[in-house]
KEPA-33241 format. One record per residue (C-alpha): x, y, z; residue in three letters. Coordinates in steps of 0.2 Angstrom, whole numbers, plus 5000, padded with zeros to 4 digits. Example, Ala and Ser with C-alpha at 12.3 -4.5 7.8 and 13.67 -1.06 7.14 Angstrom:
% KEPA-33241
506249785039ala 506849955036ser 
This chain:
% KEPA-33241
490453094795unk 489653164809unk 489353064827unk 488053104838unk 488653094856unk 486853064863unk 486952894853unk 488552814861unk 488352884877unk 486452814879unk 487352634868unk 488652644884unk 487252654898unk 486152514888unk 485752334898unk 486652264882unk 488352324888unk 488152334905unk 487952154905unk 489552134893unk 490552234902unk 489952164920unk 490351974912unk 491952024908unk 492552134926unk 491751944931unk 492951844923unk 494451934928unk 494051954943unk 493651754943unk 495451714935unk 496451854950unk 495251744963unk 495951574957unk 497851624954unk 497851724969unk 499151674984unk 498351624999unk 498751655014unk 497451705026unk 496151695013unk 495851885016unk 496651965000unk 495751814990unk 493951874998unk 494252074993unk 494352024976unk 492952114970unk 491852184955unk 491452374957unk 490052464947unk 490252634944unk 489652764933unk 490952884920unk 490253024912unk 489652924894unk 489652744902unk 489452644916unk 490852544919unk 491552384931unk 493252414939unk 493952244948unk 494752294966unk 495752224980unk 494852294995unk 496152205007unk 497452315017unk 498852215010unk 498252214990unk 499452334984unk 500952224992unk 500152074985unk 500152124968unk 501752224969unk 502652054973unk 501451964962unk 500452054948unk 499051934951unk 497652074944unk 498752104928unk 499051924924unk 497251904926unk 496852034916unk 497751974902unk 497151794905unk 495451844902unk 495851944888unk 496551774879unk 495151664881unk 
């Protein structure tokens, strides 16, 4: 069997999944928003869906922008419970 890379690569840039793969980046990064500890509110609001393009594939990357994220989730692991919460429903 032989693949055509052209195929898969164009397949990764369509609307079809960009929006499938956006939906989902969404949905984690609405479950790490709601079981996110809140303090200030800050780490809660840099929360966010990031767009960027690979080299077959555009892809979604959720990201703390907050100066304290990586302590947050080093006590917490509020992104990977979140990613796995998604993952389930």
């Amino acid at each position: 069997m032989q693949f055509r890379d052209a195929f898969f690569e164009e397949m990764g840039r369509s609307a079809g999944v960009e929006r499938l793969t956006k939906a989902a980046a969404d949905k984690v990064a609405n479950e790490a928003r709601a079981g996110a500890p809140v303090d200030s509110g800050d780490y809660v609001a840099g929360i966010e869906v990031v767009k960027r393009e690979s080299k077959n594939r555009t892809v979604f990357l959720v990201k703390g922008t907050d100066w304290k994220t990586m302590l947050v989730e080093s006590k917490t692991g509020n992104l990977v419970r979140a990613l796995r919460k998604a993952g389930r429903g």
